[in-house]
Each structure stands twice: as C-alpha cells, then as structure tokens.
N, CA and C atoms as a LAMMPS dump frame, in Angstrom:
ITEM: TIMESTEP
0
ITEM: NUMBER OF ATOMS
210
ITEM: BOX BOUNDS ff ff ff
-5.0000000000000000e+02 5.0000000000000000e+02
-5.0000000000000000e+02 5.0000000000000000e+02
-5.0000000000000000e+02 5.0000000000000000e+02
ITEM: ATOMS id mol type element x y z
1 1 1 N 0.849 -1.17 0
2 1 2 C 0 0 0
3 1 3 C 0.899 1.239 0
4 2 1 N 0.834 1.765 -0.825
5 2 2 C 1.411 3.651 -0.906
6 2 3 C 1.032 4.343 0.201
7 3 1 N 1.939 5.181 0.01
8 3 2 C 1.317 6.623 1.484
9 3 3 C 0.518 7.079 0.674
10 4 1 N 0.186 7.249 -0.439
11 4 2 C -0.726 8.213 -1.057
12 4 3 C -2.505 7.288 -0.588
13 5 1 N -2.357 5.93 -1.001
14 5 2 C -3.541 5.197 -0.885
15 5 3 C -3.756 5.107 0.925
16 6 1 N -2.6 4.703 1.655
17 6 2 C -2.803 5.099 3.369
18 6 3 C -3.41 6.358 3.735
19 7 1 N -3.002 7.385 2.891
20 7 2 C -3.616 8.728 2.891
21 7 3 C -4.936 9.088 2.809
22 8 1 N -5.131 8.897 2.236
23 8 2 C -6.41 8.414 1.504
24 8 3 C -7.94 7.616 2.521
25 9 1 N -7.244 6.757 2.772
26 9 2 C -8.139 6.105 3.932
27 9 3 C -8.278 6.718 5.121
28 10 1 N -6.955 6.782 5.488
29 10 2 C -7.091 8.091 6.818
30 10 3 C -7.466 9.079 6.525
31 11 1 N -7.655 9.967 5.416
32 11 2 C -8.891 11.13 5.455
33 11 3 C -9.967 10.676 5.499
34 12 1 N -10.493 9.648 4.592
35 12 2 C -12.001 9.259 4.717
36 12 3 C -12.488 8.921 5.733
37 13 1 N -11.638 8.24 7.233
38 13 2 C -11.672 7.894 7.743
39 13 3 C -12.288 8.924 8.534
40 14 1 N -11.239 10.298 8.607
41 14 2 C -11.253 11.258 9.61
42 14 3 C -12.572 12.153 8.804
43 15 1 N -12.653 12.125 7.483
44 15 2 C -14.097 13.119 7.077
45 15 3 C -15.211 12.466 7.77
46 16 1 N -15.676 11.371 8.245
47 16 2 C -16.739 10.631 8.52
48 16 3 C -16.877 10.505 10.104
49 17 1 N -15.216 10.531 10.817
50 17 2 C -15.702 10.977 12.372
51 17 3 C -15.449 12.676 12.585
52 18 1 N -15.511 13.614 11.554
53 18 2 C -15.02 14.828 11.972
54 18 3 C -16.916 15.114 11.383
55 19 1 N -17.81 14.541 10.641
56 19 2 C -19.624 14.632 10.719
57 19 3 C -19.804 14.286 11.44
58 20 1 N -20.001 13.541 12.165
59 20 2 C -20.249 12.866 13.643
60 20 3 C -19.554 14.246 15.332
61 21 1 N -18.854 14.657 14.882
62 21 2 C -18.234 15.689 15.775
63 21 3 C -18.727 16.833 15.661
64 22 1 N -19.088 17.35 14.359
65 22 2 C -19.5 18.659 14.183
66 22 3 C -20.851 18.098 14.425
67 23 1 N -22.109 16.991 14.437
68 23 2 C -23.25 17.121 14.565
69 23 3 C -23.274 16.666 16.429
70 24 1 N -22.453 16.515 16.977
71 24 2 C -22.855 15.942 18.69
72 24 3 C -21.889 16.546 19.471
73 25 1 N -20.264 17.048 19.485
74 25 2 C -19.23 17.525 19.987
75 25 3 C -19.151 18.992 19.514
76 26 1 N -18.462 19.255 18.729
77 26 2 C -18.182 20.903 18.132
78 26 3 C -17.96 20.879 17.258
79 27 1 N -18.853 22.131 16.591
80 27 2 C -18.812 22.42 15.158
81 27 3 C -17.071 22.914 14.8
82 28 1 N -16.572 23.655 14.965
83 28 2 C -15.121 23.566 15.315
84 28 3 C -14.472 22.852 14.891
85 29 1 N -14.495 22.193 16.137
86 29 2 C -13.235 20.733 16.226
87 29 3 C -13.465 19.502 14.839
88 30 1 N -15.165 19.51 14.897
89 30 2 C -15.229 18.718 13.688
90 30 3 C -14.992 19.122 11.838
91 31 1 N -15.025 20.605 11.992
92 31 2 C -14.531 21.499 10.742
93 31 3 C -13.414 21.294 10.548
94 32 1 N -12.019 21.748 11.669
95 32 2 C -11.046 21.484 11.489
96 32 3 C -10.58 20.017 10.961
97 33 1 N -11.423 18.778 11.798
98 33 2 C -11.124 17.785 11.27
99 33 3 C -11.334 17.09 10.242
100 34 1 N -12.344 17.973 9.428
101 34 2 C -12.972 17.644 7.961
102 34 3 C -12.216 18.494 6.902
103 35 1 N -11.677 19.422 7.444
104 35 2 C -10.354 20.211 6.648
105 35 3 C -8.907 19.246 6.237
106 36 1 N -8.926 18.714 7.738
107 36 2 C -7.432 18.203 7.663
108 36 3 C -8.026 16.547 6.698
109 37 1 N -8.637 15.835 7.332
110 37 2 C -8.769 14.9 6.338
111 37 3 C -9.483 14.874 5.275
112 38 1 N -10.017 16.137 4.409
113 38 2 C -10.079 16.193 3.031
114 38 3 C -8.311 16.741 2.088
115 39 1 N -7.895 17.516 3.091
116 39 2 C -6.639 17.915 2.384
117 39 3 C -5.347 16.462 2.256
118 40 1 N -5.824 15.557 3.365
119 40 2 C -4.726 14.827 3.148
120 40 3 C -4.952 13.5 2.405
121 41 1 N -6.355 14.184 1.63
122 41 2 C -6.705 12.644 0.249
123 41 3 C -6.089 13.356 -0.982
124 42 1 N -5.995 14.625 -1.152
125 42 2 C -5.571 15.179 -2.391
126 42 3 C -4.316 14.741 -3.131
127 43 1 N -2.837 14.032 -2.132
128 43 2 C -2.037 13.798 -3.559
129 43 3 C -2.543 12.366 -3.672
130 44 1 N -3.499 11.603 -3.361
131 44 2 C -4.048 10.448 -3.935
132 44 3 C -4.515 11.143 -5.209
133 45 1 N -5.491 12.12 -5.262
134 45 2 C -6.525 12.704 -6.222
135 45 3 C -5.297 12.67 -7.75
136 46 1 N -4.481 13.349 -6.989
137 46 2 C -3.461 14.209 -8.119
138 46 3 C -2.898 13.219 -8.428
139 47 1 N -2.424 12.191 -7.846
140 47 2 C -1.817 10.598 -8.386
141 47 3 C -2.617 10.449 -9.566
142 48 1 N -4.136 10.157 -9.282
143 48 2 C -4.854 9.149 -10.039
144 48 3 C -5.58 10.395 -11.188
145 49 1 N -4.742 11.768 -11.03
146 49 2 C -5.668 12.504 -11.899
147 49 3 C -7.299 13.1 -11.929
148 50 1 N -7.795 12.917 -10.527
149 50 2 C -8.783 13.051 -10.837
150 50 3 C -9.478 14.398 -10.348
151 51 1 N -9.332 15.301 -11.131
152 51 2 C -9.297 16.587 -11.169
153 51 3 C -10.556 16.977 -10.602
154 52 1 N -12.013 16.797 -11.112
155 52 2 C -13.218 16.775 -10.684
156 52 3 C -12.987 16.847 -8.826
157 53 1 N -12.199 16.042 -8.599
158 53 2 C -12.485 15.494 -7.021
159 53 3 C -11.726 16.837 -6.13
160 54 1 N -10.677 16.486 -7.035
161 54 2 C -9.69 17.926 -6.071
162 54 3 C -10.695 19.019 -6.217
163 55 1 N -11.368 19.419 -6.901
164 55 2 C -12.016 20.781 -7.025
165 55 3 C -13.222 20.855 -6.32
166 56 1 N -13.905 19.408 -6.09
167 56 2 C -14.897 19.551 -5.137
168 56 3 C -13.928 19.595 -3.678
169 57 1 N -13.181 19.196 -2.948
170 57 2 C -12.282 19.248 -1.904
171 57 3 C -12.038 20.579 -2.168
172 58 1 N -11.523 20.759 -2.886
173 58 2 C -11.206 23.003 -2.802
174 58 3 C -12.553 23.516 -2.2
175 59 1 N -13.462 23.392 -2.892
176 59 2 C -14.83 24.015 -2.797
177 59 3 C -15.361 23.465 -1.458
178 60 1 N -15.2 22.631 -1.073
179 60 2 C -15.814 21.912 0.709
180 60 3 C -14.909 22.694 1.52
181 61 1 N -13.454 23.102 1.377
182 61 2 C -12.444 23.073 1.975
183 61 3 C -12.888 24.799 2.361
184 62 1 N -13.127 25.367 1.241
185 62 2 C -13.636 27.135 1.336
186 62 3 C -14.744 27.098 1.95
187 63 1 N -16.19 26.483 1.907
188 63 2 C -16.995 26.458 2.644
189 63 3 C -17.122 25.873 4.401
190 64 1 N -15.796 25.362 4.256
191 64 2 C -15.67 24.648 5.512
192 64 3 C -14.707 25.864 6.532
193 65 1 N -13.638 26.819 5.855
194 65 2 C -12.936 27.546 6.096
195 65 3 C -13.808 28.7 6.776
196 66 1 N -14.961 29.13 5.494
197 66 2 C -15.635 30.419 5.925
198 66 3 C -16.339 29.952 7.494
199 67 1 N -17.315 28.625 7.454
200 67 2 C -17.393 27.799 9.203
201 67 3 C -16.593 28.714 10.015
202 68 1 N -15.058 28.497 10.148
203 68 2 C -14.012 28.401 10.941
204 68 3 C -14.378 30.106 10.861
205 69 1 N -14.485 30.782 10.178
206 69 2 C -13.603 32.506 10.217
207 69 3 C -15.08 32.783 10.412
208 70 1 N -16.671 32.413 10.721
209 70 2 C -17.759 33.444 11.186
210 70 3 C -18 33.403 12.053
C-alpha cells in the first residue's frame, strides 16, 4: 500500500468521524477535522488525476474555512 492510498483512507476515515463531531461535539473541532482529512486525500486525487475530485475538496475546503472565520 502507498502513502498516497494510506492517505487516503485516513482522510475518509477522519471526514466521517469529523460529521459525527461537528453534529454531537463541536462544530469547530469537527470542521477542522474535515479540513485536515479532506486535504490529506488530495495527492491520492493528483496521483490518479482526478481533477473533478480535487475541485470539489477546494470548494468543501472554502466552505468549511468560511465555518471556521464566522
């Protein structure tokens, strides 16, 4: 297994308990953690080319940012 594909799992991993955090713990803590494990699937994305995906991750990543800064 690659670090890119280990990568990969451990974001999905962390996007799915960082919904679970922002809906019962803190909106916050679970933003930040849906930041960090969408950013750390991206050089999988960029491995496999799949451009579509990185740009939805940009676009979650800005809506998830503005969260953090209101």
């Amino acid at each position: 297994m690659t670090l890119s594909v280990s990568l990969r799992i451990t974001g999905s991993v962390l996007v799915v308990l960082s919904y679970f955090i922002i809906l019962h713990v803190s909106p916050t803590l679970g933003v930040i953690g849906n930041i960090i494990g969408d950013s750390i699937t991206v050089p999988f994305f960029i491995q496999t080319k799949a451009w579509d995906v990185i740009a939805m991750v940009a676009v979650m990543n800005i809506i998830s940012l503005s969260k953090l800064l209101a």
